[in-house]
Each structure stands twice: as C-alpha cells, then as structure tokens.
C-alpha positions in Angstrom: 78.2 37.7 -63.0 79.2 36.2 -60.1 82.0 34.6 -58.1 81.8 31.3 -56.2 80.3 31.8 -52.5 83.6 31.1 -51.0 84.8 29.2 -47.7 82.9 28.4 -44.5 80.6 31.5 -43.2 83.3 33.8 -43.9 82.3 36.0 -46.8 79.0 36.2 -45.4 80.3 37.5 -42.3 82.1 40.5 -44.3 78.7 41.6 -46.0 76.6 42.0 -42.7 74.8 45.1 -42.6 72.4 47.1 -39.7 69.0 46.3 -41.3 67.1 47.1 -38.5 68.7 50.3 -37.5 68.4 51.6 -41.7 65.2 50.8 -41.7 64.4 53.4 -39.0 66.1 56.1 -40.8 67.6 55.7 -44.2 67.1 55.4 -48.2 66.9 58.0 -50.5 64.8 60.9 -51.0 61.6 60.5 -52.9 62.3 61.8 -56.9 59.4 62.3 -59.2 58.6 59.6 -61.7 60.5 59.3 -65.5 58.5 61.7 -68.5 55.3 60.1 -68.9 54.8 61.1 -72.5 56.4 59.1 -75.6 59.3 60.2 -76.0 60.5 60.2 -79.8 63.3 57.6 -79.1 63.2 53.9 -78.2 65.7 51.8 -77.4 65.9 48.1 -75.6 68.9 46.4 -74.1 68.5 43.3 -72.9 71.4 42.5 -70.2 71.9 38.5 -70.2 74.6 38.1 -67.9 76.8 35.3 -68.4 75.8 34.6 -72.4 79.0 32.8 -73.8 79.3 33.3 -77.9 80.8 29.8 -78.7 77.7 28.3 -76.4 75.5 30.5 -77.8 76.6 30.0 -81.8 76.8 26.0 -80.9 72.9 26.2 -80.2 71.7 28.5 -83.1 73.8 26.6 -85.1 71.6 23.7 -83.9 68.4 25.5 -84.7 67.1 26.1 -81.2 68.0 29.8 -80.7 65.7 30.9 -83.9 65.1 34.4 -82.4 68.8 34.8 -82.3 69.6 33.4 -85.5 67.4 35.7 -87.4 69.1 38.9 -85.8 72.1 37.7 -86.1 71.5 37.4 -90.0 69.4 40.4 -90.4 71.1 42.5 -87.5 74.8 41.9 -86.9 76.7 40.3 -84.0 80.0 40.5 -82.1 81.5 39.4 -79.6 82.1 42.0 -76.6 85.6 42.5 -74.5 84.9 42.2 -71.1 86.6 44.1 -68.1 90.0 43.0 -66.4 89.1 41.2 -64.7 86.2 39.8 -66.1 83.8 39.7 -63.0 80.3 41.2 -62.8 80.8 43.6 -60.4 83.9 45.1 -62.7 82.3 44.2 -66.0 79.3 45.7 -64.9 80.8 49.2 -63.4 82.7 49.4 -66.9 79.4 49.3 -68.6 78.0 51.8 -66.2 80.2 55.0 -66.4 82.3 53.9 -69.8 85.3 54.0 -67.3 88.0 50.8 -66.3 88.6 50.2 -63.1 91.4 52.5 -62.4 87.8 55.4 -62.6 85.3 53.4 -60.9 87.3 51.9 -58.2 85.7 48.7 -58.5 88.1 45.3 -58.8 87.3 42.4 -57.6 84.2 41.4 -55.5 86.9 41.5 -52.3 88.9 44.1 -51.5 91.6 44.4 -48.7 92.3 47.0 -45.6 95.9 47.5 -46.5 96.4 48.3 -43.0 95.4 45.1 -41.4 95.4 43.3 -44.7 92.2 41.6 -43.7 89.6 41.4 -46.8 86.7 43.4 -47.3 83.5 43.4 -49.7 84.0 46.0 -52.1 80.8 46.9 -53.4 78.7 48.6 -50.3 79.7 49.8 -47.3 77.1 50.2 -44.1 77.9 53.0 -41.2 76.3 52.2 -38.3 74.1 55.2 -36.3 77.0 57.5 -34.8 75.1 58.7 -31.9 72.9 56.4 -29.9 71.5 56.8 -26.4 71.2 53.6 -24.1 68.3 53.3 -22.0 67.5 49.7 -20.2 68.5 47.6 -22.1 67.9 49.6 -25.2 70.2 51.0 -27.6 68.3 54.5 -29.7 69.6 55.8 -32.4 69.5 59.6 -32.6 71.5 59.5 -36.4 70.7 57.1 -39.0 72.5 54.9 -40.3 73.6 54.9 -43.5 74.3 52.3 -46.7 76.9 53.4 -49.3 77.6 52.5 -52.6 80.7 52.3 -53.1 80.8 52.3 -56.9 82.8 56.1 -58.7 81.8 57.0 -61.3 78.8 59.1 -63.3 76.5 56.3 -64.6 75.1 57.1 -67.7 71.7 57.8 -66.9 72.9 60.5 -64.5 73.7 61.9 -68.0 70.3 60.8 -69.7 68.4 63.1 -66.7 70.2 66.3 -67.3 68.8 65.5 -71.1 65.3 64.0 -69.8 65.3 61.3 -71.3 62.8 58.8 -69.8 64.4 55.5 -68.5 63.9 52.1 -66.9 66.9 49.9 -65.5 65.9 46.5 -63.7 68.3 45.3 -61.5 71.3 46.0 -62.9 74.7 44.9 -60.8 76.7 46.9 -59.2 74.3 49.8 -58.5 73.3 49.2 -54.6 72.0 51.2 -53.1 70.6 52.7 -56.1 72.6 56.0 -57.3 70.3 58.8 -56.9 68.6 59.7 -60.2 65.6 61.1 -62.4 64.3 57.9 -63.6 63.1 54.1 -62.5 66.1 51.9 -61.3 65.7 48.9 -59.6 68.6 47.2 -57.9 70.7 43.9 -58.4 73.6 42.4 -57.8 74.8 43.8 -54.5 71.6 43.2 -52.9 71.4 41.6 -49.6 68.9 39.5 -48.4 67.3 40.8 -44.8 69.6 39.6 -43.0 72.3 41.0 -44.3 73.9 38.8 -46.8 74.2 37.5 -50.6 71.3 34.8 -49.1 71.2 33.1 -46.2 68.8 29.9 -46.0 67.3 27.9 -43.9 67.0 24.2 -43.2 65.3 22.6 -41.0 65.5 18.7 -40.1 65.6 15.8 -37.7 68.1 13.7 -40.0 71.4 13.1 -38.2 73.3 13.2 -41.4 72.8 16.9 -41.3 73.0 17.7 -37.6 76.6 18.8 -37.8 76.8 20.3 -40.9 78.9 23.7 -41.3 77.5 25.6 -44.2 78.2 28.6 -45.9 75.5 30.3 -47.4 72.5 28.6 -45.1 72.3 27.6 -41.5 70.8 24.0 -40.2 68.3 23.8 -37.4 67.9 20.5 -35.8 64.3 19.8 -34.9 62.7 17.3 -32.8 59.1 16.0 -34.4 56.9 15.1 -31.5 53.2 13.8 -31.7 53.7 14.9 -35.7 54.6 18.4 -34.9 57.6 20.5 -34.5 57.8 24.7 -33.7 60.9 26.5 -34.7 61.8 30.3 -35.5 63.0 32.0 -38.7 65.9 34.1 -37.8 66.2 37.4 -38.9 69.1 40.1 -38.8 70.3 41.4 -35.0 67.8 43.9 -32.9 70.5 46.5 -32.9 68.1 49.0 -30.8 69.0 46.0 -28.2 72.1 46.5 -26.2 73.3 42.7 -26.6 71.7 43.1 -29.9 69.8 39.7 -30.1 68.7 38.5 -33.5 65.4 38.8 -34.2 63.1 35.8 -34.6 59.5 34.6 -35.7 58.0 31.6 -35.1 56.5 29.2 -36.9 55.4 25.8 -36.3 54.7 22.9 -38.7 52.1 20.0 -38.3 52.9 16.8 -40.6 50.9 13.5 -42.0 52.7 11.0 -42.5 49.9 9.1 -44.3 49.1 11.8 -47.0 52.8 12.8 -46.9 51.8 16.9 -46.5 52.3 19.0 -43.9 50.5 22.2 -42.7 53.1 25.4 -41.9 51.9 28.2 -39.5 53.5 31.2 -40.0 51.8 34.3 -38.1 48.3 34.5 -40.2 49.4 32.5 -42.8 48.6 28.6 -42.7 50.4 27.0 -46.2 49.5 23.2 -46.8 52.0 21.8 -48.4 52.8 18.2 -49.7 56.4 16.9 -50.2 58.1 17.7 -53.5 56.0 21.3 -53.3 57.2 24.4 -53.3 55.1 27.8 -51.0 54.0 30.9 -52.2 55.8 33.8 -51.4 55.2 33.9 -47.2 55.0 37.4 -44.9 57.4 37.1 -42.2 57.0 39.8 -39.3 60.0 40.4 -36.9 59.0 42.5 -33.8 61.4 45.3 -33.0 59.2 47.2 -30.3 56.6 44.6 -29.6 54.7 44.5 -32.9 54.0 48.4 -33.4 57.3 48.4 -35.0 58.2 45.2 -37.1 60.8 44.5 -40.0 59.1 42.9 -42.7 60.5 40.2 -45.1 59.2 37.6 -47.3 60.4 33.3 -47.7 59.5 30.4 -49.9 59.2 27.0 -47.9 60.3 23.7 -49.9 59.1 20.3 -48.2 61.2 18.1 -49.1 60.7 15.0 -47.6 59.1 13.3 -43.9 59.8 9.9 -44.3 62.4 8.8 -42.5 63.3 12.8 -42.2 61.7 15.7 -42.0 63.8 18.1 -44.1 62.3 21.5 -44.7 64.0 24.1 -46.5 63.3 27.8 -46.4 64.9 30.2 -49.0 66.6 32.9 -47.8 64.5 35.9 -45.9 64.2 38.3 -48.8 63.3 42.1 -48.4 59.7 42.9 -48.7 59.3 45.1 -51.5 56.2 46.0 -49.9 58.0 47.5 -46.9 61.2 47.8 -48.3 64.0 47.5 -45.2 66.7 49.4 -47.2 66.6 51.4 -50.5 66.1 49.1 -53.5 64.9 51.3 -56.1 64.5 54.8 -57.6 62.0 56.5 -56.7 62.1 54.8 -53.8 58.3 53.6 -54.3 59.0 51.8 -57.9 59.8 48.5 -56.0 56.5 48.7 -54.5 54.8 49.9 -57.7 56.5 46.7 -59.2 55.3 44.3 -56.3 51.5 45.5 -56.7 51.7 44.4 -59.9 53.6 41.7 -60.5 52.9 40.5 -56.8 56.1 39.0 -54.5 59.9 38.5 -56.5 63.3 38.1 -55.3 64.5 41.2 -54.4 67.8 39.7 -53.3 70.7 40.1 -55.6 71.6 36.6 -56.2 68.4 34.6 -56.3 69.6 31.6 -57.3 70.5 29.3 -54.6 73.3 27.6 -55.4 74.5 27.3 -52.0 71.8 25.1 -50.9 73.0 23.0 -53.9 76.1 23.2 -52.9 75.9 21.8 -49.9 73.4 18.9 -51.0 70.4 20.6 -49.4 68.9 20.9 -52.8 69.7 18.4 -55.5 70.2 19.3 -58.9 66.8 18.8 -59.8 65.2 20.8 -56.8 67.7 23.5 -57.4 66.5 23.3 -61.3 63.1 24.3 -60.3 64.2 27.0 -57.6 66.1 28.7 -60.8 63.1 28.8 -62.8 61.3 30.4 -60.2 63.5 33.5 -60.4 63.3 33.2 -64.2 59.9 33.6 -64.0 60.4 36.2 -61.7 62.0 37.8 -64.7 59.6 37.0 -67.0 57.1 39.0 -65.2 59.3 42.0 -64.6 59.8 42.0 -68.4 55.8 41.8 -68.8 55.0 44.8 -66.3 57.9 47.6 -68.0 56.8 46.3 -71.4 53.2 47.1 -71.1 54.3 50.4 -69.6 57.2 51.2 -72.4 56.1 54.4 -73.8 60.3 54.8 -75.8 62.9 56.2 -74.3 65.5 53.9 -72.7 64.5 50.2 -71.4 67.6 48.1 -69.5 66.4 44.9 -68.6 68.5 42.1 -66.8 68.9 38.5 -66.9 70.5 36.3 -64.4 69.7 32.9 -64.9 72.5 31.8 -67.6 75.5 33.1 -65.0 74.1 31.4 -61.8 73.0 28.0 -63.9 76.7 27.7 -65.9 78.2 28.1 -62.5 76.5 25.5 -61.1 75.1 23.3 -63.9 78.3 23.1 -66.8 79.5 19.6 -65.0 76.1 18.1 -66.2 76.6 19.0 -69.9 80.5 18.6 -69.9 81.8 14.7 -69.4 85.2 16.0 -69.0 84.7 17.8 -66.1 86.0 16.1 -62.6 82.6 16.3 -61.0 80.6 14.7 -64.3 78.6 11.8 -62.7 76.2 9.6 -64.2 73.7 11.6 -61.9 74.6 14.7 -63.3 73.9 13.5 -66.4 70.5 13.4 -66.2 70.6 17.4 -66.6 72.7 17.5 -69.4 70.4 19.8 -71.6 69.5 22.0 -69.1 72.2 24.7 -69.7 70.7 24.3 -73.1 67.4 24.7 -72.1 68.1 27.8 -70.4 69.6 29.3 -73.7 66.4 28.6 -75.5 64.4 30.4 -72.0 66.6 33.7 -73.2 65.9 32.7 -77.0 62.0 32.9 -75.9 62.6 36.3 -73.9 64.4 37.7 -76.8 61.3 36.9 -79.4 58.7 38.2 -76.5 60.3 41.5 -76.8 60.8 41.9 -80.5 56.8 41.1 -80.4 56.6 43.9 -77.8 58.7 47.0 -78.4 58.2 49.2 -81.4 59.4 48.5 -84.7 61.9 51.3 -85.0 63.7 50.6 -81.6 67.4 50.0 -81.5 67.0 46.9 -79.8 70.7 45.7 -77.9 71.5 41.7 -76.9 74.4 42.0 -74.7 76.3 40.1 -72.4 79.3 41.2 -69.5 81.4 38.0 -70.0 81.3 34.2 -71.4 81.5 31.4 -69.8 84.1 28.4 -69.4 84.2 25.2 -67.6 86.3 25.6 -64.4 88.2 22.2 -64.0 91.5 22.8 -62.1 92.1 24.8 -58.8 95.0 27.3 -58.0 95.7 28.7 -54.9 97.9 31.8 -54.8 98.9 32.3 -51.3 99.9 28.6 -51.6 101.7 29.3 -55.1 103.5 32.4 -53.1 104.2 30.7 -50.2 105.6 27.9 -51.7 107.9 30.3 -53.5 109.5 32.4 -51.1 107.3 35.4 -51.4 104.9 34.7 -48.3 106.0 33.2 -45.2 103.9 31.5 -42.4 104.4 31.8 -38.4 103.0 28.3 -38.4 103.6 26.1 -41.4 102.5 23.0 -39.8 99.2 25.1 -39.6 98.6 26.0 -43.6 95.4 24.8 -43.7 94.1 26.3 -40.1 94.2 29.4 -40.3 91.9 32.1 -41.5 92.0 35.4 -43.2 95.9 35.8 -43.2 96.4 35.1 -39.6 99.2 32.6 -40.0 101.1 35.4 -41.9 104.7 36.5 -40.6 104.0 39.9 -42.8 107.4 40.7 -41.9 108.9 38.3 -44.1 106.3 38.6 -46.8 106.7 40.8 -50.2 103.0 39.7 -51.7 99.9 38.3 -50.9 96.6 37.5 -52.9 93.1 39.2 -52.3 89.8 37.8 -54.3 89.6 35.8 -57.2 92.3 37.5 -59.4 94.5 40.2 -57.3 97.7 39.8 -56.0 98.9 42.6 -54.3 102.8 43.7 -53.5 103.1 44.1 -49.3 104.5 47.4 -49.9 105.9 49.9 -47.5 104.2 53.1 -46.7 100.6 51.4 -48.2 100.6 48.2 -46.8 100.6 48.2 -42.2 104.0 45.9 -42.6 105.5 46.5 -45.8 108.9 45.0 -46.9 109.2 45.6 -50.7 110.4 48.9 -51.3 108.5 51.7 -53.7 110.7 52.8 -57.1 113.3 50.0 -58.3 112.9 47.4 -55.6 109.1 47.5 -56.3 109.3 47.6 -60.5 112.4 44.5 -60.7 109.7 42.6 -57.9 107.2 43.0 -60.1 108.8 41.6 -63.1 109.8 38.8 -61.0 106.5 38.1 -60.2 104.9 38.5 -63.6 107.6 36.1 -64.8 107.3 33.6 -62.7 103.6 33.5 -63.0 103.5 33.1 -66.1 105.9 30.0 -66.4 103.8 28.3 -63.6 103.1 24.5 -64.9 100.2 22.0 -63.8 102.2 18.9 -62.7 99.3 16.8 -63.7 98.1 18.0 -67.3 101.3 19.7 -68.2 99.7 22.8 -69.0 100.3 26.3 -68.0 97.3 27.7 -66.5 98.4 31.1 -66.7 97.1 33.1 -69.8 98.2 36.7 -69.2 99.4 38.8 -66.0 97.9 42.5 -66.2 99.9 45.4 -64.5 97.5 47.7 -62.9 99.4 51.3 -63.8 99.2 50.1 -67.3 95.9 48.9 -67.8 94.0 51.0 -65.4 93.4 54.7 -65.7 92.1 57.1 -63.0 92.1 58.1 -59.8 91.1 55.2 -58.0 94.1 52.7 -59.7 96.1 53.5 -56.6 93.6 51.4 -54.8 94.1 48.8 -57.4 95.7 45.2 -57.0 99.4 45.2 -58.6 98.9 42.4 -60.7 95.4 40.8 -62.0 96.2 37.2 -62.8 94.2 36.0 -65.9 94.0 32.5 -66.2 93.5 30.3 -68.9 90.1 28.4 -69.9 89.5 25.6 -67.0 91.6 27.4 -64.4 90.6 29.8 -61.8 91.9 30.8 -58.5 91.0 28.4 -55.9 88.1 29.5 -53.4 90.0 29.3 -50.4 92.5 31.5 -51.7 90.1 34.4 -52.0 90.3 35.1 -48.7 93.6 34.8 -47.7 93.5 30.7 -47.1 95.7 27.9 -47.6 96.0 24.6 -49.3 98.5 22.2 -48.6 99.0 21.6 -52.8 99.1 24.6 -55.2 97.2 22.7 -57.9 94.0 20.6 -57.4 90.5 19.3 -59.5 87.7 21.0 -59.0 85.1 18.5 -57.5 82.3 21.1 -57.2 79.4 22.0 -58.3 80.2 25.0 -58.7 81.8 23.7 -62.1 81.9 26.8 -64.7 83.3 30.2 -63.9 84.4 33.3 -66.0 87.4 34.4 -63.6 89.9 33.9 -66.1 91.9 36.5 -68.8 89.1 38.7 -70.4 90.5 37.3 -73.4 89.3 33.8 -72.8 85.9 35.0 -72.4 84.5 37.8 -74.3 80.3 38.6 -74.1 78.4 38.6 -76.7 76.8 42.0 -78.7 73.8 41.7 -81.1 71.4 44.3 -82.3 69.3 45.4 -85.4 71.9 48.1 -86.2 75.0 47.8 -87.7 78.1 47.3 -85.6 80.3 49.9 -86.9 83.2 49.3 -83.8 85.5 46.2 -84.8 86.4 45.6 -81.0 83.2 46.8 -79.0 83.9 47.0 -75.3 81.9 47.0 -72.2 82.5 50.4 -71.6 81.5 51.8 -75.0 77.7 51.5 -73.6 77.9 55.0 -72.1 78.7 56.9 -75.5 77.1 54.5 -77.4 73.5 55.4 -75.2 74.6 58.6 -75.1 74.4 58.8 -79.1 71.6 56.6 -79.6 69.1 59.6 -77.6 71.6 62.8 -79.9 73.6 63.4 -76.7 77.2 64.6 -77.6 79.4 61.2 -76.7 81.7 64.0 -75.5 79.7 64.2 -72.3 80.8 59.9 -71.8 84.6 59.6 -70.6 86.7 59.8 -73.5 87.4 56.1 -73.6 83.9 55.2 -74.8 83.0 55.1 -77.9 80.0 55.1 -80.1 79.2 51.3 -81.4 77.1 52.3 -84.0 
C-alpha cells in the first residue's frame, strides 16, 4: 500500500491542507442512505493490502492459515497482476475504475510541477478560500475552501447506483475525499490526520538524547519536569482565519509519581491516569478558533513510556474526530459518525500505523507491535458493525495491517537483511502472526455472511524484502544526464535546487518515475520532442537496464516500462516517461523521491523500513481467492470493475473495455 515516509519534514510539508478554513464551509452534500431491503445478491471482498502469495502459501503450507487453506482447496486461488507501478495509490485506482494509469491519472504517490519541476502529492489537492476579508487581525472567508480528489475515473459503484445496488466500502485508498455517491463509503488511504498530514506525532521529554532530534513524521517537545509536573500544548493545524495564521494549540498538563511509576494527564475535562508501559483511551482534543464557540475537534492516544531517568511521553498523531468530522470522510457524510456511535473512537487517519515513531526510535519494535494491533482492532470492529448490518448487496472491506507491518517488521523475520539484529529477532514471528490475524478475519466472515455469497480474498501487491538502495538522480548524475550547479553540494540541497536544468535531459520524481526534461512540457527543457526524444529514450532504457551493483554483482534492474506503451488514456500525457521496475531487494532510495542526492549510487538498506513492494509488478503479484471458480488465467487489478459489475447482472460493457469478467 504504501511508500516509505521519505526524507526530513519534507513530504509532510507537500500534503498540508486548510483544515480550519474547510471545516467552516466544505464536504459534500448529504445523500440518502444505501436500499435498506435485502437485496437478492451478496457479495464480500475482503481487501488485505499488502498479502504476498509465496508468504502466504509458506504459512498455509505450515498449517496456520486453516481458513485459507480450505478455500483455497474448495474455492480456487490465483495470484493477481498488480498495477505499474505496483503502489497502492496506482494499484488501488486500477481496481477502482478498471482503467491503467494512463485513465485515472494516478502514478506514483509524488507527482512533479513540470514547470518548476518541484514535487507534488498526487492524490488530493486543497484550494484555499478565494475571497477573504481582513478585519483586525482576522482573515474571513466569504468562499469556502475546497478539498479535491484528484483521482479520473468512474469508480465502479458510481455504476452500481445508476443500478441500485446497495453497497458498503470501508476505507478504501485512493478515494479522498470520498467521490460523491448513492451508497456508504468510508475513506482511507489519502486521509490526513488534523493537521494536515499522513500523521504527525508527538513526543514529549526531558531526555537530552532527544532534544535535538529532526524527525519526519512527529515533532519533539522538550519539557522541563518541575515539583513532578510539567504543562505543554498539543499543536494542531494553523488558525487560518488569523492573519499570521498561528497554529492552534491545547493545553495539557501532566502530574507524575515517581514512586508508583504513573502519571495523571489533564486534558480539558478529561483527567487519564496512566502508568508507564500503558497506553490511553481515545482523548477529545478541543482547539479554539473563535474563543471556544467555535472549536476544531480531534481525537489522540497518549503512550507513557517511561519517567525514570526521563520522562518520555508519546502522543499519536491528532486524528479527525469522526464525531465532528473536520473534512469529508465518508458518504453520506454522517456514516463516519454512524460508525463512531457504534463502534466508539477509530483511526480515521489513512495510515494508522505509526511507523514513523518507529522509525525514529520513539517507539521500539515492541511498542510499535502493540500500536499496530490497536488499528487492527480498529478493524476488527469495523468488520463487526457492517456485518451485523449486511443485508446482500455489495460489502468492500479493507485491511491495512499486513502492508504497514512488512514494511516495517520483514528485517525481524529475514537474517539476511542488513538491519537483522539479534534484537530484532525477538519479533521474528510476528509478520507471521499477523497472517494468521487475517486468517482469523477471513473465518469471522465466512461464519457471518450468507452461504450463497461470492465471497472475494484479494490483495493490490506482494511483498519483498527491500535490502539495497538506488538513487536515481545520483545514477543520472553520475552519467551525464543531470548536471549540478554545485557538486561539492550533492548531498545539501533539497528538492532539485542544486540543478543546472539547463544542462540536464532527465530527472527522477517518486519512487519509480524518471521523467525526460523535455522542451515545450518541462520550464527548461533540453531534449527535443520526435527523434531526439525517442533515440533518448532508448538510451536511457538501455542503460538502465545494464546498471550493475558493485557489491553483489547483481543487476537490480528488472524491467523499464515506456509510458505511451503501457498506459492508455487521456491522462498518460501527464505520465512519467519511464517507470523503473526493480528487481526483488531493490527499490529506489528514499532520498531520491524527492529530487535528493547521495554521494554513492548504490547503498544497504539499514532501516526499518525493511520490506517494500516498489519494484516491477512482476516481482510482486497479489493474491485472488474466492469460492467461485477463476475462469481468467491472468486476473488483473483492474478486472474488479466488470467482474462486480457481472456479479450484480450489470452488462460488463458499462466497465472500460479493458476489464474483464473473472468469473
């Protein structure tokens, strides 16, 4: 599903978003509820992002998966060609409208400005209010804001209204702010937290070793504990009705014993007694916008983690109250809050797991194990609450803990890998632990749903360890295809800025695009379009592919894709020129991403961020069970939409004529 959080604050930076000015005026209009009657037709999809097949066999084989052994025998089972490339927010728009790329305009997480070259997110974009009247020191809006998904494309339930068919789809990627519809939708992937970002914690502490830590993903507060007390704020997203726009803050103070190791936290009303090792409740946090008549509302979890010799308190990212939701997370637009009065508090960010605060040693591996199976149960709720409401019709339910948990947990399991320590070791079942968590989810639900459902077990890409770096823009450099004002300065400079583009025919943008600086798209283009462009392109492709590790030998390189081949649509012209696919244990080198250099083209992986799915879609396909027959020999993510289509007697000729029926 996802991508690495790459470098420093900077991709956080790109994803900031007016909160407080949306919430004032934005989200969609209110749509009635899906058919309440049962409707003739059930069928189940369970969405397990990240599921690998050759993990996935390894453990049935082993007798642990016996939910998924027996539908594999009595059902049938595939594997399932993922999107190029194979990221979540591509895979994911591929299973959505049955369209590549080159349709829904979707091809990387990071995009580029081709006129300033500088790199963008690509799957939301937030207009500020266009008309706003200063008064004081206050900035009104008179037009709202507005949030934009920036997803093409018809997605298939679009289709299943015009038919009303009943549905519910939790949290799938790639669709936020939810596309307006009929039915229930809940959004994923894409969410922010309410500030702004993918997740943004907090961590508060007196312990020097942290005092000058840069993060990305969190921010440190140093404290000083006097008479056993400290008082801090939680900082929320900028008061943009403020001229100077000052973030907003609540306070919150925190009163310790050393003795009985516990401390008492104060937030608002709420007083939370907490001993160290122990995780909060779900915590209201209210941010005054016009003195407290008008307040943005979120919602935290606060981890004690120690006192002695430190205080170290972390706080999980500010998530969007689904009670007061900030920004449009759902359709209708009161099914998040339907959701919340039943189920209570749940992440409603996208990416739940924090595997920044793991990265950066603020959580350890096992602190960060029981975070994650927070948001699993989360999950397991969710499931509970649309289950006991299923009435047939269509059911989409999505899993994110195997994606987040290979990402950051494979170096446990896998000696090989450069970051393997003995430490590590001490989780080394827990990837496999996981599987059997979705081997219990998958028997829940066959208990659950009715006996003649088409029940679906899919997955948007497998999994592979991710031992060896490559940068790109190093690679290009290096080469002659990039050139540097400074190249003293390679590893200084940020988001292209050392870049003569001038002298520069290509560049590389997110975690598998390389782009051609070409003139008449590009703000300085060099490389001429017709046969300047196609022999460059071959150069390039060539090249590429006989690019050898110096240390293993090996040629990380599996396949290079050309875009006006693979892609159809509209939208290719936006497209990359090249996707790099890379073999198993490679993958573009975080700093890369966004337009950053390495001194070395090649280098080990030493994170834990230690599996990744960025690689050639061939290396790693999903995974496609179900209790029908698999009549396609090479099922595809985007055969979903015809093949949902045809499940509820919809002509498949109202999917794009790529997809096709599975069964």
């Amino acid at each position: 599903m996802l991508t690495r959080n790459v470098g420093k604050t900077k991709l956080w930076k790109l994803v900031l978003v007016g909160i407080s000015l949306l919430c004032i005026d934005g989200g969609l209009p209110p749509v009635g509820p899906a058919g309440a009657s049962r409707h003739p037709r059930s069928v189940v999809i369970l969405g397990i992002d990240g599921m690998d097949p050759i993990l996935l066999k390894k453990f049935v084989e082993k007798g642990r998966m016996p939910a998924f052994q027996e539908l594999m025998q009595e059902g049938s089972f595939s594997t399932l060609g993922t999107s190029i490339p194979p990221q979540s927010p591509v895979a994911w728009s591929n299973f959505i409208t049955g369209l590549d790329p080159g349709g829904h305009g979707i091809f990387d997480y990071i995009t580029r400005d081709p006129k300033n070259y500088l790199p963008a997110f690509s799957l939301s974009h937030v207009d500020e209010p266009g008309r706003v009247i200063k008064i004081g020191g206050w900035a009104i809006p008179v037009s709202a804001g507005k949030v934009t998904l920036l997803r093409k494309g018809k997605a298939f339930w679009q289709t299943l209204d015009e038919h009303k068919v009943p549905y519910t789809i939790s949290r799938l990627p790639s669709n936020f702010p939810p596309a307006p519809c009929k039915g229930r939708t809940l959004a994923g992937l894409g969410t922010p937290d309410l500030v702004g970002t993918y997740g943004t914690f907090s961590f508060f502490t007196d312990d020097p070793e942290f005092a000058s830590l840069d993060v990305s993903g969190g921010q440190i507060y140093p404290i000083t504990v006097e008479d056993n007390k400290f008082s801090a704020t939680l900082v929320g997203p900028e008061n943009t009705l403020k001229i100077d726009k000052p973030k907003l803050q609540a306070p919150f103070s925190v009163y310790t014993d050393r003795e009985s190791q516990a401390a008492k936290i104060v937030v608002g009303k709420t007083e939370l007694l907490l001993k160290v090792g122990e995780w909060s409740p779900w915590v209201e946090v209210s941010f005054n916008i016009i003195g407290p008549l008008h307040t943005l509302k979120g919602t935290c979890l606060f981890y004690l983690k120690s006192i002695d010799p430190y205080l170290r308190l972390y706080v999980s990212p500010i998530n969007i109250d689904p009670a007061h939701p900030a920004l449009p997370l759902s359709t209708p637009p009161k099914f998040v809050t339907e959701i919340y009065k039943k189920i209570g508090y749940f992440y409603t960010q996208g990416i739940a797991e924090d595997t920044k605060a793991l990265a950066w040693g603020i959580l350890d591996d096992g602190e960060y194990i029981h975070q994650a199976r927070i948001v699993l149960d989360d999950h397991l709720r969710m499931l509970d609450y649309y289950l006991d409401q299923y009435n047939g019709g269509l059911l989409f339910f999505y899993v994110s803990t195997l994606d987040l948990n290979q990402h950051m947990l494979w170096r446990n399991m896998d000696p090989k890998h450069p970051a393997h320590t003995l430490e590590a070791a001490k989780y080394q079942n827990q990837l496999e632990d996981f599987y059997v968590d979705m081997d219990n989810i998958l028997a829940h639900t066959i208990e659950r749903i009715p006996r003649d459902a088409t029940l679906i077990v899919m997955s948007d890409h497998g999994f592979s360890p991710w031992y060896r770096k490559v940068n790109l823009n190093t690679w290009l450099y290096k080469n002659g295809y990039l050139e540097l004002i400074d190249p003293t300065a390679i590893e200084k400079s940020h988001f292209f800025r050392n870049v003569h583009w001038r002298k520069t025919k290509a560049y590389a943008v997110g975690f598998n695009g390389l782009y051609v600086n070409l003139r008449g798209r590009e703000g300085k283009g060099t490389v001429r379009e017709g046969v300047e462009y196609e022999a460059f392109i071959d150069e390039l492709t060539k090249n590429l592919l006989s690019l050898k590790d110096p240390k293993t030998g090996e040629f990380p390189i599996h396949s290079v894709y050309r875009t006006s081949k693979v892609y159809h649509g509209d939208e290719a012209k936006n497209a990359p020129d090249l996707i790099v696919g890379y073999k198993r244990g490679y993958r573009c080198d975080d700093e890369s991403v966004l337009g950053d250099f390495t001194q070395d083209v090649f280098s080990d992986n030493m994170d834990k961020w230690s599996g990744d799915h960025c690689m050639a879609p061939e290396e790693v396909p999903g995974i496609l069970l179900s209790n029908r027959k698999i009549r396609l020999k090479d099922p595809r993510l985007s055969d979903f939409a015809a093949t949902i289509l045809a499940l509820f007697d919809i002509k498949v000729s109202e999917a794009p004529a790529t997809s096709r029926p599975i069964f």
